[in-house]
N, C-alpha and C positions, 0 to 999 in steps of 0.2 A: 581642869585636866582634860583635856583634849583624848576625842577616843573613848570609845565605849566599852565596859569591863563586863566578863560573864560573872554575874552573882552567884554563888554554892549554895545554897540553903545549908546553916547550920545545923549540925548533929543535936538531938537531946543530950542532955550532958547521962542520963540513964539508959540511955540506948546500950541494944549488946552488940560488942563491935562482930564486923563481919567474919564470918571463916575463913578459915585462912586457906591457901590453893592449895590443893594436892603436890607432894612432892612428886617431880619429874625425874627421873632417871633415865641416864642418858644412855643410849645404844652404846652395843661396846665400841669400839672401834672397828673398823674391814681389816682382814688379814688383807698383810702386804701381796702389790699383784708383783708377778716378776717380769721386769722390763720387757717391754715387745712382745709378752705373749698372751697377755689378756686371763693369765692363772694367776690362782695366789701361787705363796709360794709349797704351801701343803699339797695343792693339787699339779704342783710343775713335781714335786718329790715321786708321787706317785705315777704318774706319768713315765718320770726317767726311769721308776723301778720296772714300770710294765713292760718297758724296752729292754731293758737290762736281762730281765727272764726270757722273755722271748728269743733274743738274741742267742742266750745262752742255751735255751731249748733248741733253736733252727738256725745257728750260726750263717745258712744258706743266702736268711736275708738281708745281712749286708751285705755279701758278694753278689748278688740279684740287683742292690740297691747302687751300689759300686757300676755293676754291667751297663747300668739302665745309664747311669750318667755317663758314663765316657762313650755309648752311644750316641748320646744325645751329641755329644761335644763333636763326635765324628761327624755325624750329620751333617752342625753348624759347618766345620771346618772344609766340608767338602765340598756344600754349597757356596761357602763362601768361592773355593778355588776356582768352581766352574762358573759364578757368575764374572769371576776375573778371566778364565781364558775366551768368555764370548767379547766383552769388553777389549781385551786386548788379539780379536782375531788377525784382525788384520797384519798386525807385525808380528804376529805368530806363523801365519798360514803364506801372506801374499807379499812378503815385503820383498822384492826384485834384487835385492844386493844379495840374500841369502844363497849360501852353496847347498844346491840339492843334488843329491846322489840316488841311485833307482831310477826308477824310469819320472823324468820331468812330466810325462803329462797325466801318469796316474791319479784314478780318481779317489786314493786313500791316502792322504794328507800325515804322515807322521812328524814332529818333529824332535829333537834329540839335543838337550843341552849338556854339554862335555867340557872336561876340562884334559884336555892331552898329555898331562900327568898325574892325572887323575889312575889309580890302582885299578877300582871299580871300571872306571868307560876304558880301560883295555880289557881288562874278562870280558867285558859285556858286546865287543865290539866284533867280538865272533857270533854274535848268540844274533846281531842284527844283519849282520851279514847272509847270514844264515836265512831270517827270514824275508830279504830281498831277494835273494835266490828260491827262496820259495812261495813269493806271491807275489808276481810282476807287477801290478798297479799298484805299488807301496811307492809314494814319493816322499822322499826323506828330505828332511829341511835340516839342515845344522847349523845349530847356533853355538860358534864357542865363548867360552863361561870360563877363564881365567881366574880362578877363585884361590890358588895355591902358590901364590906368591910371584917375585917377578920371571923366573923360570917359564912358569903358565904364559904370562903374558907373551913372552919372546915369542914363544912356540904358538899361539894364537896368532901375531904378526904377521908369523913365517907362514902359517896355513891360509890365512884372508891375503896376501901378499899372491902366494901361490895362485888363488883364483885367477888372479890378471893374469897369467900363463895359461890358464886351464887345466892346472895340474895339482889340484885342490883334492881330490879323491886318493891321487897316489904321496902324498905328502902325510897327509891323514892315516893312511895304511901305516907308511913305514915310521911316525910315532909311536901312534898305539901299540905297533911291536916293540919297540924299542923300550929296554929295560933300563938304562944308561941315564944319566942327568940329561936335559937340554942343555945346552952352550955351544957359542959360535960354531965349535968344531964338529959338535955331534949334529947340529942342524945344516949344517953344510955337509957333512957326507950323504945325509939323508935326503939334502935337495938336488944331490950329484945324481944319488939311485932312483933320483924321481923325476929326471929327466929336467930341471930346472937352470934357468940362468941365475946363477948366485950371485953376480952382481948387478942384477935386475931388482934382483930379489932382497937384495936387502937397503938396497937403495926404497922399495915399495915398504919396506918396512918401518923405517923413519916418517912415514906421508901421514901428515894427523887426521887425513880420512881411514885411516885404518884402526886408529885410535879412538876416533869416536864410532865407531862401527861397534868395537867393546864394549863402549860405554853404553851403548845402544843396549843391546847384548844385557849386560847388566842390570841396568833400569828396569830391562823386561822384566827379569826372574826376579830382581825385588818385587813388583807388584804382583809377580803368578806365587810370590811366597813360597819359591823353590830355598831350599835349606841346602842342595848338595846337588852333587852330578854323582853318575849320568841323573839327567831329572827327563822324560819320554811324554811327552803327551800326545794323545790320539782322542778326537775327540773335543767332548768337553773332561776327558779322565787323563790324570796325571800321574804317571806310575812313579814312584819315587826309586833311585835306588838299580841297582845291575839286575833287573828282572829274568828270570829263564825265559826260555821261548813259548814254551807252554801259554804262560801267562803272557806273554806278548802278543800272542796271535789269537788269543782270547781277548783282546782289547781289539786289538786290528779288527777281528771277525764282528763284534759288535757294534766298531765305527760307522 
């Protein structure tokens, strides 16, 4: 036999055999922890009760705890906007196609995105009127924002159309007033009172440089994550919405 064997030395056959081992008893079991929170589940019960009293003692602080978060989310959402309108300055503030109304070389940059059947950007179109007439270095940038179907568009056409006249200001006015649908007939009386060549004008309207000028337009406020017109930015602050003047020139004053 190949290989070496360990020898036992034999027991006496009167030998007393050995004691035998202590019984072991095993630990209970751990109560259950409850998922992702590192408690069992006794100590997540008493926990939810702690809240549950509290709550019911100082209802206060989940509306304190409510506040705290939808600040927070303001915050994020704000900063997000103003890190987008330094990003997209340039075709905000300088882009050359743009029609500015107020004084061109003012040094208070506003711009205004509208839609010319928009309910809102005619309230509102008194209330900027208003404050162009009352602080001459406000230079207004407008951007039109067709957002309301093909009506909006026409009537966008007919105002970027109008610029190549230079009758961009007075075509804008008699919109905004105008309570009546867009269509061929109401936009041609309106470019009769605005001093317009109507078959200039609608020949500039068919030109798909007018078209992609919208598009232009567009793209912008998807990326500034404008929601609606009128949408005002001054700034890196973006006022949503037919603002009073009050609050207007409290952005302006701060710009």
């Amino acid at each position: 036999m190949l290989g070496s064997v360990l020898a036992l030395p034999a027991l006496a056959a009167d030998a007393p055999e050995p004691p035998a081992p202590p019984a072991i008893v095993p630990p209970p079991p751990p109560a259950p922890i409850a998922a992702g929170t590192g408690l069992t589940e006794a100590q997540r019960a008493e926990v939810v009760e702690i809240l549950r009293r509290a709550l019911r003692e100082d209802p206060t602080i989940l509306r304190d705890a409510i506040s705290a978060m939808q600040t927070a989310e303001e915050e994020l959402r704000v900063g997000a906007q103003r890190a987008a309108i330094r990003a997209q300055a340039d075709a905000l503030f300088r882009d050359p196609a743009d029609p500015v109304l107020g004084n061109p070389a003012g040094r208070i940059t506003v711009v205004e995105f509208f839609d010319a059947r928009c309910g809102f950007c005619k309230s509102f179109h008194p209330t900027m009127e208003e404050a162009l007439r009352r602080n001459r270095e406000i230079r207004l940038v407008m951007k039109d924002l067709p957002i309301l179907g093909p009506p909006s568009v026409q009537a966008a056409r007919a105002l970027l159309s109008a610029q190549r006249q230079n009758r961009y200001a007075q075509l804008l006015g008699n919109l905004l007033r105008m309570r009546e649908e867009v269509t061929d007939a109401s936009l041609r009386r309106e470019s009769d009172r605005a001093g317009l060549d109507w078959a200039r004008l609608r020949r500039d309207m068919e030109d798909a440089a007018i078209q992609r000028r919208i598009e232009t337009n567009l793209a912008l406020a998807r990326a500034l994550d404008i929601q609606g017109t009128p949408a005002i930015i001054v700034g890196e602050q973006l006022l949503p919405g037919a603002v009073d003047l009050r609050e207007l020139e409290a952005a302006i004053a701060g710009a």
